[in-house]
LUMMARPA-786313 format. One record per residue: residue number from 1; x, y, z of N, C-alpha, C, O in turn. Coordinates in steps of 0.1 Angstrom, whole numbers, plus 5000, padded with zeros to 4 digits. Example, Ala and Ser with C-alpha at 12.3 -4.5 7.8 and 13.67 -1.06 7.14 Angstrom:
BEGIN
+-----+------+------+------+-------+-------+-------+------+------+------+------+------+------+
!   i ! n.c1 ! n.c2 ! n.c3 ! ca.c1 ! ca.c2 ! ca.c3 ! c.c1 ! c.c2 ! c.c3 ! o.c1 ! o.c2 ! o.c3 !
+-----+------+------+------+-------+-------+-------+------+------+------+------+------+------+
!   1 ! 5132 ! 4943 ! 5078 !  5123 !  4955 !  5078 ! 5132 ! 4967 ! 5078 ! 5142 ! 4967 ! 5085 !
!   2 ! 5128 ! 4978 ! 5071 !  5137 !  4989 !  5071 ! 5129 ! 5000 ! 5079 ! 5134 ! 5011 ! 5080 !
+-----+------+------+------+-------+-------+-------+------+------+------+------+------+------+
***
This chain:
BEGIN
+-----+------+------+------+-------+-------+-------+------+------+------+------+------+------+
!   i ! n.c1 ! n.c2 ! n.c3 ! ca.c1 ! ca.c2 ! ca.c3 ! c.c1 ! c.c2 ! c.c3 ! o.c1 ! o.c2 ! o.c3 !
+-----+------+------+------+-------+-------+-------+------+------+------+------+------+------+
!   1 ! 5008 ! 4988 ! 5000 !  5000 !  5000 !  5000 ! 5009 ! 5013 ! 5000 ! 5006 ! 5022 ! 4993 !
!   2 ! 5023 ! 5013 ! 5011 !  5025 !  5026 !  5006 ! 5034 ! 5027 ! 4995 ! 5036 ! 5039 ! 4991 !
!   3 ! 5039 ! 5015 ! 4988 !  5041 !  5021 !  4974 ! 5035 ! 5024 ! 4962 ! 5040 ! 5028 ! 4951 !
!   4 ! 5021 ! 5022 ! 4968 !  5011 !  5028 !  4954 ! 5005 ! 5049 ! 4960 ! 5000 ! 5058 ! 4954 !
!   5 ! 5008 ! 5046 ! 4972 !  5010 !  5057 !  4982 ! 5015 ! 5065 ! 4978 ! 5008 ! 5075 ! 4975 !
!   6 ! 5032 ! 5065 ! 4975 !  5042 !  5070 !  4975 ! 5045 ! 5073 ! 4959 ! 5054 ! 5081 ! 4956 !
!   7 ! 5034 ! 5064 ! 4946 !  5037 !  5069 !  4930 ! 5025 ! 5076 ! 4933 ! 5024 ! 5086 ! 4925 !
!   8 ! 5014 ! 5076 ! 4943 !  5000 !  5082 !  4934 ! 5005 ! 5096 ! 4937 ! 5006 ! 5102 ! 4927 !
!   9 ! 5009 ! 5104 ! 4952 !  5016 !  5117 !  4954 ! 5028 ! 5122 ! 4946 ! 5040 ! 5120 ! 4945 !
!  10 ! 5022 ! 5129 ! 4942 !  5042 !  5137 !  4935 ! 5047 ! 5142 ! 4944 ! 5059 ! 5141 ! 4941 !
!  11 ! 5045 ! 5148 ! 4956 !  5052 !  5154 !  4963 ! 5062 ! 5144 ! 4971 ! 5073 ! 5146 ! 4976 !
!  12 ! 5055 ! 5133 ! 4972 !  5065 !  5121 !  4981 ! 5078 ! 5117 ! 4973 ! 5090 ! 5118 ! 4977 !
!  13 ! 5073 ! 5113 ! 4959 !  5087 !  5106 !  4950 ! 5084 ! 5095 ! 4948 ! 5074 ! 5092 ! 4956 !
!  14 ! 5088 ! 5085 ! 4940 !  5087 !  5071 !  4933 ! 5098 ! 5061 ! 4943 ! 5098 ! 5049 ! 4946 !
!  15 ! 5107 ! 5074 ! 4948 !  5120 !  5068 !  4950 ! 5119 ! 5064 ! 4967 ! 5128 ! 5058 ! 4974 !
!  16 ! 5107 ! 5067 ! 4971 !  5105 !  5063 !  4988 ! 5095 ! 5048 ! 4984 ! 5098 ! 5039 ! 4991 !
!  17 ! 5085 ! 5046 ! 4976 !  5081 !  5033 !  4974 ! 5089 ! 5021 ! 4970 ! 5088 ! 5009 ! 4973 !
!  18 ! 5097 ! 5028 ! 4963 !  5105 !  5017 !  4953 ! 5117 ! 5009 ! 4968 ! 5120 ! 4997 ! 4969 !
!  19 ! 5121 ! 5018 ! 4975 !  5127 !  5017 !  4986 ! 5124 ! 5011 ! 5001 ! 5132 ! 5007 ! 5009 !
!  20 ! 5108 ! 5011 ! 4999 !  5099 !  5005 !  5008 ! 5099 ! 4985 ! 5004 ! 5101 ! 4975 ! 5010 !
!  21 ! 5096 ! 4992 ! 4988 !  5091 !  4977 !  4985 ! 5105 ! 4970 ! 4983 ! 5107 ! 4960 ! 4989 !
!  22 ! 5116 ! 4974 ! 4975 !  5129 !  4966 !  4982 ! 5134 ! 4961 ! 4991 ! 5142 ! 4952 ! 4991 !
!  23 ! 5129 ! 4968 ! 5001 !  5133 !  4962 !  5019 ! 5121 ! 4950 ! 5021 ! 5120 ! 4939 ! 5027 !
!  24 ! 5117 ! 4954 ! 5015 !  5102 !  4948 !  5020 ! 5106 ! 4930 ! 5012 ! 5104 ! 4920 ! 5019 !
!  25 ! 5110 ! 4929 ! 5000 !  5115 !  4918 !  4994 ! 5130 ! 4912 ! 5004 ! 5129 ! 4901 ! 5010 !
!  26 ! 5139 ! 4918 ! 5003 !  5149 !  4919 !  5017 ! 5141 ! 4910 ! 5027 ! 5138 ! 4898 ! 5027 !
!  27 ! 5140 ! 4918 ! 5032 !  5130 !  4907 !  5045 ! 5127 ! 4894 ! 5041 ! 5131 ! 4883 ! 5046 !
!  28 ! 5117 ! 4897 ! 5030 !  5110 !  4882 !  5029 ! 5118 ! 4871 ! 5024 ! 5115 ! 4859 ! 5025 !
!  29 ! 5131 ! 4877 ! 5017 !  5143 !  4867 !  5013 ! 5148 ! 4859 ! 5027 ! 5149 ! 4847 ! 5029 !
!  30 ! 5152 ! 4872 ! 5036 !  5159 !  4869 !  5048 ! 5152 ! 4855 ! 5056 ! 5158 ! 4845 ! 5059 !
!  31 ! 5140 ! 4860 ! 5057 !  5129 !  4853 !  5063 ! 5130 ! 4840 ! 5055 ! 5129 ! 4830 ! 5062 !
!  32 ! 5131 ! 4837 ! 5041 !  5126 !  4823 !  5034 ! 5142 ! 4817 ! 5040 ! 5140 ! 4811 ! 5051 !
!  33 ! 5154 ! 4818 ! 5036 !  5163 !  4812 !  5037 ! 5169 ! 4813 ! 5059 ! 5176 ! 4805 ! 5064 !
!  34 ! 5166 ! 4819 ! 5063 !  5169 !  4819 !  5077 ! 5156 ! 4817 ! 5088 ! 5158 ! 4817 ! 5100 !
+-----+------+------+------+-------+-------+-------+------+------+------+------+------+------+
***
């Protein structure tokens, strides 16, 4: 949600979703293998 958040506002940037949702993959990598 907040990366559709973060493209629908121009004022936020693309560049705080895209950042969100990469951690957010991170994690779930971390989480599958450990």
């Amino acid at each position: 949600m907040s990366y559709v958040a973060g493209c629908g506002t121009p004022g936020y940037g693309n560049s705080v979703g895209v950042i969100l949702v990469l951690y957010v993959l991170l994690v779930i990598i971390l989480a599958t293998f450990f």
